[in-house]
Backbone as CSV, one residue per row, in Angstrom:
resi,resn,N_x,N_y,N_z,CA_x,CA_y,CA_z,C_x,C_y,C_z
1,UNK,24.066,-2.923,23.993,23.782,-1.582,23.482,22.407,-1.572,22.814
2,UNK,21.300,-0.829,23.363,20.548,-0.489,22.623,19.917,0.116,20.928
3,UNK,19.455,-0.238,20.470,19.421,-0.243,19.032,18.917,1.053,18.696
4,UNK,19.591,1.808,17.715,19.750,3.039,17.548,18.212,3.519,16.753
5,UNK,17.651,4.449,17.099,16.021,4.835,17.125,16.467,5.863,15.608
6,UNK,16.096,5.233,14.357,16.475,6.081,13.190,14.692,7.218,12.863
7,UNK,14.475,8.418,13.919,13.475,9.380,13.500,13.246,9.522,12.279
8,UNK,14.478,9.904,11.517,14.171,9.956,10.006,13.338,8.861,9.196
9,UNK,13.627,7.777,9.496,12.682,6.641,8.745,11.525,6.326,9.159
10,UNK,11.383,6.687,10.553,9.931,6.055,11.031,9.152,7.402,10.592
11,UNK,9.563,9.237,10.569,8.802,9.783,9.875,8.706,9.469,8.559
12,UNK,9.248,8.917,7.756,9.276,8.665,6.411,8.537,7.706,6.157
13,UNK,8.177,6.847,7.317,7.372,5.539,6.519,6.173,5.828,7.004
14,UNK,6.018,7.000,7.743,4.598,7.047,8.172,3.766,8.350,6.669
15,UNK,4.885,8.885,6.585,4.238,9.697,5.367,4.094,8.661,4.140
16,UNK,4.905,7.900,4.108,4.557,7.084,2.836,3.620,5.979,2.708
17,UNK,3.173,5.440,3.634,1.959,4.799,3.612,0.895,5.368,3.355
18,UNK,0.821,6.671,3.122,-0.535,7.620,2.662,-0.255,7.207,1.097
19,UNK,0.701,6.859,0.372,0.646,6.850,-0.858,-0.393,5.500,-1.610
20,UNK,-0.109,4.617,-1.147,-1.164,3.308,-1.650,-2.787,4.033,-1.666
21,UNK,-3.160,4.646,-0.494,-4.455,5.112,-0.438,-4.695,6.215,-1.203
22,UNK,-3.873,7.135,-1.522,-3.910,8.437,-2.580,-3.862,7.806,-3.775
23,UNK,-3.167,6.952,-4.248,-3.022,6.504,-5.467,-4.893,5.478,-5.786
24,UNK,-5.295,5.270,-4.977,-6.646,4.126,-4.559,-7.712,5.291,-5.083
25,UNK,-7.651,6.355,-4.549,-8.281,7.493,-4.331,-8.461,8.107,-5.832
26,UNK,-7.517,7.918,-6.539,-6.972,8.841,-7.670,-7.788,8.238,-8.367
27,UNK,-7.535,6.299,-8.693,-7.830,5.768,-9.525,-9.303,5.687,-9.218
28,UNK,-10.208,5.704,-8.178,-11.849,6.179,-7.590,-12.362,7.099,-8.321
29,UNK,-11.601,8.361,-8.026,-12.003,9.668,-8.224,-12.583,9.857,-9.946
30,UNK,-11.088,9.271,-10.873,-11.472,9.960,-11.982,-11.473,8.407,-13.015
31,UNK,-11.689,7.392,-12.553,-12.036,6.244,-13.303,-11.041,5.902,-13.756
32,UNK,-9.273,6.100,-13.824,-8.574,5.102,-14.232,-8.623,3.937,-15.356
33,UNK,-8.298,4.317,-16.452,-7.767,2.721,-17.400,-6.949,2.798,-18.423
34,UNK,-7.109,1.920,-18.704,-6.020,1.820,-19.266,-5.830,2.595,-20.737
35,UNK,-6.706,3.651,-20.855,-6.466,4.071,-21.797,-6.456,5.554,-21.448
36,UNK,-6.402,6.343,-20.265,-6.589,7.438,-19.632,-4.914,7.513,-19.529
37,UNK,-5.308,9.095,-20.265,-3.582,9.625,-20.547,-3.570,10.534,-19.528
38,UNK,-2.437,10.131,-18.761,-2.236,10.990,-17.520,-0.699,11.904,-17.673
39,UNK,-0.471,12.994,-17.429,0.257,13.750,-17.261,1.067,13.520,-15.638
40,UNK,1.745,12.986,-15.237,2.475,12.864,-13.882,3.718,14.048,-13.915
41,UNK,3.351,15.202,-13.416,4.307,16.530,-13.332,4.677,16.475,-11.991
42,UNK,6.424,16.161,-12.319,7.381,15.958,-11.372,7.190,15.381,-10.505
43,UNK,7.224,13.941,-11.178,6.961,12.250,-10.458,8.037,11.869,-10.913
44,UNK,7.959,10.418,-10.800,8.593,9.718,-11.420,8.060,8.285,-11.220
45,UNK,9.151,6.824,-10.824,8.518,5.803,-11.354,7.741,4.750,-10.079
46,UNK,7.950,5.916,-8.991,7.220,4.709,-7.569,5.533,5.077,-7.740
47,UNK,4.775,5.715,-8.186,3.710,5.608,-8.224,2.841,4.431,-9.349
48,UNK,3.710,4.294,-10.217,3.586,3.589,-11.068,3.843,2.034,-11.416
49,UNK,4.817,1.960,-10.532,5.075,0.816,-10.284,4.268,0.465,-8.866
50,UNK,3.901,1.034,-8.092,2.444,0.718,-7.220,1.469,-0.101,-7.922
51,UNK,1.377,1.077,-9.111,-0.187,0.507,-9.970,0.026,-1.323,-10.351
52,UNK,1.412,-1.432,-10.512,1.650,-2.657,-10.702,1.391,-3.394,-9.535
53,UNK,2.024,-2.818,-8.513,1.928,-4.132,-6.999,0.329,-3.955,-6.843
54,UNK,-0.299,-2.805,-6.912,-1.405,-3.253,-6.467,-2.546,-3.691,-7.424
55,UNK,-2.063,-4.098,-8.548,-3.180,-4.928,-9.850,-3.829,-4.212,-10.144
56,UNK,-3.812,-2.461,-10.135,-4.438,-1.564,-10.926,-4.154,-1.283,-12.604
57,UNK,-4.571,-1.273,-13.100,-5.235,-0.931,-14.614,-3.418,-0.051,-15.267
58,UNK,-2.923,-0.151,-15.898,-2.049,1.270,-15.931,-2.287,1.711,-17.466
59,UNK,-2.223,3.027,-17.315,-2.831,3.935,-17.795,-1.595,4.280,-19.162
60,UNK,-1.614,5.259,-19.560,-0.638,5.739,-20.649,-0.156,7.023,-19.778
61,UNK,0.846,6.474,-19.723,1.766,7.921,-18.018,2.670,8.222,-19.109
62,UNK,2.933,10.235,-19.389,4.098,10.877,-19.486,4.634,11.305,-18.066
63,UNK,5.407,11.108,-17.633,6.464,11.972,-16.516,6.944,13.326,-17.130
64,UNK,6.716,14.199,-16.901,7.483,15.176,-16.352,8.100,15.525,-15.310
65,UNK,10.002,15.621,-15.376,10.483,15.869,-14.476,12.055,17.039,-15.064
66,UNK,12.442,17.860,-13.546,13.305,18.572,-14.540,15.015,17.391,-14.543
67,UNK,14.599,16.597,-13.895,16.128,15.562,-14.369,15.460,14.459,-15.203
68,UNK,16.832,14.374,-15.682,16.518,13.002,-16.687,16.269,11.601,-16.233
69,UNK,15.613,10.327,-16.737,14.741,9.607,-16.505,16.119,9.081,-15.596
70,UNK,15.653,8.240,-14.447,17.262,7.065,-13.862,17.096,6.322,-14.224
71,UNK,18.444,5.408,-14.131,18.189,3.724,-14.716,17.064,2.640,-14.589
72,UNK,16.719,2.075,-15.123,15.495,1.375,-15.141,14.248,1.803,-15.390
73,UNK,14.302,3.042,-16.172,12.742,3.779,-15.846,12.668,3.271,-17.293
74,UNK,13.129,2.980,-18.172,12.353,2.128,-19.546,11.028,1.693,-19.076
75,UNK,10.174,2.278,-20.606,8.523,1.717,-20.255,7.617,3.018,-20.241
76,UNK,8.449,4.247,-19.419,7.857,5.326,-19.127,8.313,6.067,-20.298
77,UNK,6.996,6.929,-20.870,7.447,8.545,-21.497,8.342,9.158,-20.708
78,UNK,9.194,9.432,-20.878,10.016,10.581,-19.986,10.586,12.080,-20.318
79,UNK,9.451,13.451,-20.175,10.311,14.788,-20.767,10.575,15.499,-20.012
80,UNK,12.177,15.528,-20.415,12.563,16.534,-19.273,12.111,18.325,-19.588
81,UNK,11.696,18.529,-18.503,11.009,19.989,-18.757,10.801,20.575,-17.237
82,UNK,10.476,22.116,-17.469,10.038,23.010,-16.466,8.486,22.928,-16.134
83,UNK,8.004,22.399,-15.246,6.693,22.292,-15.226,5.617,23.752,-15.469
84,UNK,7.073,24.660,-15.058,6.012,25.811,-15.277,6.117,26.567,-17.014
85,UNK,6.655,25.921,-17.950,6.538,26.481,-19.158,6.722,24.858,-19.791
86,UNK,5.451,24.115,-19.689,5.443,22.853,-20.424,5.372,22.492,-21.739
87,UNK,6.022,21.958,-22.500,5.694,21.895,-24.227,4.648,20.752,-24.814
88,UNK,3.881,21.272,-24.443,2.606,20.167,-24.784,1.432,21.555,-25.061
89,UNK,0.354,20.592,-26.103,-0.773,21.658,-26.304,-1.322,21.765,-25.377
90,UNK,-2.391,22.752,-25.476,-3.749,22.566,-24.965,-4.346,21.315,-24.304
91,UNK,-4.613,21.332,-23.604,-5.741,19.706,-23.531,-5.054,18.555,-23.674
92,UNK,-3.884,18.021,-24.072,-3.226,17.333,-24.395,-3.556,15.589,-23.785
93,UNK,-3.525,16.014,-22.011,-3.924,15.047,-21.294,-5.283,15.233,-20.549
94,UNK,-5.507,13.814,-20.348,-7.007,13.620,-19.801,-6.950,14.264,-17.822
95,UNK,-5.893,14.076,-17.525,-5.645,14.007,-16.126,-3.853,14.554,-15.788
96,UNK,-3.670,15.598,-14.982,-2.121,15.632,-14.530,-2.922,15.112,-13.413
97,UNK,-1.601,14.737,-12.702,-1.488,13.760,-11.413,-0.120,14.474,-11.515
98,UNK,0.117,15.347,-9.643,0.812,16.266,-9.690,1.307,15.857,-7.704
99,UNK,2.461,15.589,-7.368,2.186,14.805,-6.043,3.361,15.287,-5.385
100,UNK,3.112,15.905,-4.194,4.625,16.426,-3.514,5.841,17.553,-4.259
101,UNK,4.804,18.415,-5.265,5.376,19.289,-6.348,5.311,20.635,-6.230
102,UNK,4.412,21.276,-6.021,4.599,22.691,-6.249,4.378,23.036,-4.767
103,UNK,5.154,22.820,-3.692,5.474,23.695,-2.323,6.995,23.792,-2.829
104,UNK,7.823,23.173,-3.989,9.334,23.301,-3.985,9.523,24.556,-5.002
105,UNK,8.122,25.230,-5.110,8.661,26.255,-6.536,9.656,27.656,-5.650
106,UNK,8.945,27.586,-4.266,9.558,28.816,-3.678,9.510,30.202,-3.459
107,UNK,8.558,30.622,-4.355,7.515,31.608,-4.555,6.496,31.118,-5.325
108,UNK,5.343,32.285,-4.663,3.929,32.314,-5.154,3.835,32.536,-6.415
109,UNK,4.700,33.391,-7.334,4.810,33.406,-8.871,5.185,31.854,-9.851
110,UNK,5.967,31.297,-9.392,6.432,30.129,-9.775,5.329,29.298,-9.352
111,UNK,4.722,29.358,-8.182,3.887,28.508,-8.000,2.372,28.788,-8.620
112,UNK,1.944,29.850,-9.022,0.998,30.208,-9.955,0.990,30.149,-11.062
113,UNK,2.565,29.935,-11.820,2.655,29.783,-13.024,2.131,27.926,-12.962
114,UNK,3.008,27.117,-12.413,2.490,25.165,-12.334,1.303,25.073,-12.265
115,UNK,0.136,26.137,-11.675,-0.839,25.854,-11.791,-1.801,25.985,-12.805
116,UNK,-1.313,27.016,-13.224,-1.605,27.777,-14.711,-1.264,26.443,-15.684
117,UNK,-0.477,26.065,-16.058,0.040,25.093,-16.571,-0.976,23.586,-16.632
118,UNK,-0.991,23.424,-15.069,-1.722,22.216,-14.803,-3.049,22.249,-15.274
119,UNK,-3.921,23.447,-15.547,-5.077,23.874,-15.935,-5.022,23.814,-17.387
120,UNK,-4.232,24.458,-17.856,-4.142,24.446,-19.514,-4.104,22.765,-19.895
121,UNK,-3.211,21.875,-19.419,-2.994,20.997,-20.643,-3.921,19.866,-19.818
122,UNK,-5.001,20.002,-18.938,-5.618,18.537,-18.936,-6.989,19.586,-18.530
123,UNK,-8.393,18.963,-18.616,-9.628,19.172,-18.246,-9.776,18.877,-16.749
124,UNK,-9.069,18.097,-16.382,-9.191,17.625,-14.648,-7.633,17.463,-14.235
125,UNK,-7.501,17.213,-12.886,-6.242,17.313,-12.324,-6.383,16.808,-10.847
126,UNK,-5.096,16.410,-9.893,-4.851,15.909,-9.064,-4.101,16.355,-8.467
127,UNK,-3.688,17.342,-7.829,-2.765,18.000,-7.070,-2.543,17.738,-5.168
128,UNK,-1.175,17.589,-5.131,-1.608,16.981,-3.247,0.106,18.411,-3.014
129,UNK,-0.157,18.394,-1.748,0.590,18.783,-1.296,0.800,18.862,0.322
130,UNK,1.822,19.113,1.070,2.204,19.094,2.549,0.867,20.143,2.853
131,UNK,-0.075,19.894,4.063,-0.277,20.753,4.959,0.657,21.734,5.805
132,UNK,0.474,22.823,5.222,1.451,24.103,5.936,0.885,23.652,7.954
133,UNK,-0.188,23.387,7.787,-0.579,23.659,9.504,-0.263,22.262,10.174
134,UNK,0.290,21.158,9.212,1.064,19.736,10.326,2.084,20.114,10.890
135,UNK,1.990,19.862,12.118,3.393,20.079,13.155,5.032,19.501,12.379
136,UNK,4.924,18.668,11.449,6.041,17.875,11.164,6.160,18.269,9.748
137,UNK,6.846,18.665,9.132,6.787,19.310,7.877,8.068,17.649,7.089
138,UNK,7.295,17.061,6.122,7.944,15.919,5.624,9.094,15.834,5.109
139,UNK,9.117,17.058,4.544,11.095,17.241,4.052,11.746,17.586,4.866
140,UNK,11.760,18.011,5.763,12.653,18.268,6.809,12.992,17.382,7.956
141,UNK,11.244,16.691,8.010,11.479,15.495,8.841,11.468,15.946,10.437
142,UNK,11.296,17.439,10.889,11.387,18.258,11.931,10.136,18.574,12.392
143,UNK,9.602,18.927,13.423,8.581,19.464,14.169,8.419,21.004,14.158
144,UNK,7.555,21.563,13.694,7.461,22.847,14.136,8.624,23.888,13.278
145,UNK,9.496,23.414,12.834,10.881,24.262,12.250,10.269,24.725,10.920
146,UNK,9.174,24.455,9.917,8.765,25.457,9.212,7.413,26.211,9.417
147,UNK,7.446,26.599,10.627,7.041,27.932,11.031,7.654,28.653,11.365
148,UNK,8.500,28.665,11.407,9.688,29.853,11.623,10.374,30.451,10.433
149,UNK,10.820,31.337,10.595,11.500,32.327,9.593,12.196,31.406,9.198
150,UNK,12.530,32.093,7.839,13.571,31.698,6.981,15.092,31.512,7.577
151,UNK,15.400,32.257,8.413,16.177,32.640,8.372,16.507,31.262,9.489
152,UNK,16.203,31.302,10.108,15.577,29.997,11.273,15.983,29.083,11.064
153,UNK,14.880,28.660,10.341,14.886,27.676,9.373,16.133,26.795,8.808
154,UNK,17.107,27.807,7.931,18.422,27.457,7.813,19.144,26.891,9.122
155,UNK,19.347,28.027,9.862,20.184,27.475,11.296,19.628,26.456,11.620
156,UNK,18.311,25.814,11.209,17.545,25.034,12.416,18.211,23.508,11.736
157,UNK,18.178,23.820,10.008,17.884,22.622,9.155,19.157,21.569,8.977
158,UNK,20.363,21.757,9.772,20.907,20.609,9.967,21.295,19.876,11.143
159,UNK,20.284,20.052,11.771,20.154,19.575,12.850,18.887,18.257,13.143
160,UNK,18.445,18.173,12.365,17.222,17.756,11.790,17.074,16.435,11.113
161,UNK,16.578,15.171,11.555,16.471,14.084,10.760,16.792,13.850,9.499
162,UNK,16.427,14.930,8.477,16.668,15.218,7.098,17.962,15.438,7.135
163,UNK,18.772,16.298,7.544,20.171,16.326,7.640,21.066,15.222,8.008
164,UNK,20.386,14.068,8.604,21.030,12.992,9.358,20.702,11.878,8.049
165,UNK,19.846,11.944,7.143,19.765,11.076,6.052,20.621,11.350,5.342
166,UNK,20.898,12.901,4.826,21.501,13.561,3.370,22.866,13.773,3.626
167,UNK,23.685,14.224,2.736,24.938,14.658,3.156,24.619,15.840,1.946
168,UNK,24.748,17.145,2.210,24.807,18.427,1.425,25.575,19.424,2.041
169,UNK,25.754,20.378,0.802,26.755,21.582,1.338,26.152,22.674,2.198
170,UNK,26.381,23.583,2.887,25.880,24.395,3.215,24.950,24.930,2.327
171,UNK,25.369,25.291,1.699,25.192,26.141,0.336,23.902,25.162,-0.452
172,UNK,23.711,24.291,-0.284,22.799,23.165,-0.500,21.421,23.087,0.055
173,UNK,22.033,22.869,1.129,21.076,23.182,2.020,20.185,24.323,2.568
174,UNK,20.888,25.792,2.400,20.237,27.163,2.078,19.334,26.842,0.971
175,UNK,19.561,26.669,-0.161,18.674,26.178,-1.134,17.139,25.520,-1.155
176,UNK,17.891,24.023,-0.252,16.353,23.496,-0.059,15.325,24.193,0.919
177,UNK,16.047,25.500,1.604,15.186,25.561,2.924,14.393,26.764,1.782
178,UNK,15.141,27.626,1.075,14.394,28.829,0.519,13.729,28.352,-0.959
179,UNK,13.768,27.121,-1.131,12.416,26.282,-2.424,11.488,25.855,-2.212
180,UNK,11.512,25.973,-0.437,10.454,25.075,-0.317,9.188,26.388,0.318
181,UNK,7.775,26.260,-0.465,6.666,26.917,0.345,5.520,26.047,0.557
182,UNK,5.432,25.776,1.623,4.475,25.203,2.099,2.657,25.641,1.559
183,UNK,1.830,25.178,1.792,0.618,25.769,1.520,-0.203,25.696,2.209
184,UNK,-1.350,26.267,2.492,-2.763,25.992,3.378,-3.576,25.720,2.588
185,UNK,-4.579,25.276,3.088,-6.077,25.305,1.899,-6.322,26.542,1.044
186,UNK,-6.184,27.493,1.811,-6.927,28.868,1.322,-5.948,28.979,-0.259
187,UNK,-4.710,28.731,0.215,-3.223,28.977,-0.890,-3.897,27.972,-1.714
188,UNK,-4.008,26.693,-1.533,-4.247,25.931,-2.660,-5.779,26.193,-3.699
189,UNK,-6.614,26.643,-2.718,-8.157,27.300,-3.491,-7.675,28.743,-4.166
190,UNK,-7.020,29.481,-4.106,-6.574,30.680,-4.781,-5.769,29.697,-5.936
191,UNK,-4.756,29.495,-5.943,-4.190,28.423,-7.420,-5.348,27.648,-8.354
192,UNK,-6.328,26.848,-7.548,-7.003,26.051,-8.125,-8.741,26.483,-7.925
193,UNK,-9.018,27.456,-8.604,-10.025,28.071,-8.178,-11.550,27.065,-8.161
194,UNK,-11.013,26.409,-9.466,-12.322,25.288,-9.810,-12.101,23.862,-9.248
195,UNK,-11.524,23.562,-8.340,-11.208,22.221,-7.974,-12.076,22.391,-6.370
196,UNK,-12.292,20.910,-5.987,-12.463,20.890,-4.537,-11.357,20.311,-3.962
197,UNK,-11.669,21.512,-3.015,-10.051,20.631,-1.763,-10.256,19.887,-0.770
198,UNK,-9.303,19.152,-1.084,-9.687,17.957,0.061,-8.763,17.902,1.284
199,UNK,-8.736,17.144,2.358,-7.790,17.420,3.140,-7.320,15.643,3.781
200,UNK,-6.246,15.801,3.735,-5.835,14.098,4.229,-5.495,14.311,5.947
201,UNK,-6.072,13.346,6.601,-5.715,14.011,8.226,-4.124,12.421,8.566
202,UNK,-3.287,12.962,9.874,-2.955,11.816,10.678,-3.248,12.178,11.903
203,UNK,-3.610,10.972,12.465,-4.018,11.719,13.942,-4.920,12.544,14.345
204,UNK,-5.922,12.788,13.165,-6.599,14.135,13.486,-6.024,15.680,13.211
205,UNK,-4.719,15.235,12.633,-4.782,16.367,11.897,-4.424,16.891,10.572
206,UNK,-4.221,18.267,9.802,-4.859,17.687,8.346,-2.820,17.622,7.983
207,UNK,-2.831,16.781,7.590,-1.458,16.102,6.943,-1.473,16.765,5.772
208,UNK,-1.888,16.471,4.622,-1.950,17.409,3.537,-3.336,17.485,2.541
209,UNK,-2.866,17.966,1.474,-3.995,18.758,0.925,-4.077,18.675,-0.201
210,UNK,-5.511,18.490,-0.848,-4.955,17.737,-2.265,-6.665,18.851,-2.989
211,UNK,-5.724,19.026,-4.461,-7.035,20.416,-5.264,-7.270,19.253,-6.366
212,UNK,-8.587,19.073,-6.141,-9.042,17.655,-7.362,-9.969,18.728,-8.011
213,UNK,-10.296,18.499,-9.176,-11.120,18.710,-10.440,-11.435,17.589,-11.113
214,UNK,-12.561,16.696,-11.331,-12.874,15.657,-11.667,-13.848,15.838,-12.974
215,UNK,-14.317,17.290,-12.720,-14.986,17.453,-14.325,-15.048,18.099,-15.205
């Protein structure tokens, strides 16, 4: 018997190998050390523990996330909070570092408020997100299925690699399909008016999209 071809993981490990080089990128961009207080809004502890495998500098990281820290995350600040009404001052941090986060707000209001947010409490910022125009949309793990209606979308979404990893309710799954909004460049330069956007390609094409402000 031939050995069973798991789609879901081989898209998954191809999106996640962009992370070592984004994280490379980050620590380039805005000088990284160990004394650079970074804001990580709705992360948690695999970027960080990178910094470890790959002998980078680590920094003074709060997490923000809206669940509470999981086992083993001792070491990390951890507040649980709404990214879009954060309890921190002004200026607080030198840098948010913001990664695979605001396409799940679900509307453009929610998603204008995280940005609003991300602007207030640091001078610079790091924002990445899915390319709306890649054929393969990463949470879903599907081709082409978020260009289609909403409505679509649902019918389409357990049928779908992502569905073959997860086990969720119907009712679950309606959820993730109507949280998630994808973005284009143009969407991410309207949020981040003062940042430059950058674009990450695979294959030649743009994979996702990241609004840096470095000064």
């Amino acid at each position: 018997m031939k050995p069973r071809i798991d789609l879901g993981r081989i898209y998954s490990g191809l999106f996640r190998c962009f992370r070592p080089r984004r994280l490379r990128l980050f620590y380039e961009l805005f000088g990284v050390h160990g004394g650079t207080r970074i804001l990580d809004l709705g992360g948690g502890r695999y970027f960080w523990e990178l910094v470890l495998a790959e002998g980078l500098p680590v920094p003074r990281v709060t997490i923000v996330n809206i669940h509470a820290p999981p086992a083993g995350a001792a070491g990390f600040a951890w507040v649980v909070a709404d990214g879009r009404r954060l309890p921190f001052a002004d200026l607080s941090f030198d840098v948010v570092f913001c990664n695979s986060v605001i396409e799940h707000l679900g509307d453009s209001e929610s998603q204008r408020q995280l940005a609003a947010e991300i602007r207030r409490v640091a001078p610079r910022y790091f924002v990445q997100t899915p390319d709306v125009r890649f054929p393969v949309e990463p949470h879903y793990l599907a081709p082409f299925l978020h260009w289609l209606p909403k409505g679509l979308q649902r019918l389409g979404l357990p049928f779908t690699p992502r569905a073959a990893l997860e086990t969720r309710s119907a009712a679950a799954w309606r959820r993730y399909v109507d949280d998630l909004r994808p973005l284009s460049p143009a969407g991410m330069r309207a949020l981040f008016p003062a940042s430059r956007v950058m674009i990450e390609r695979l294959l030649g094409l743009p994979k996702s999209i990241l609004a840096v402000k470095t000064d």
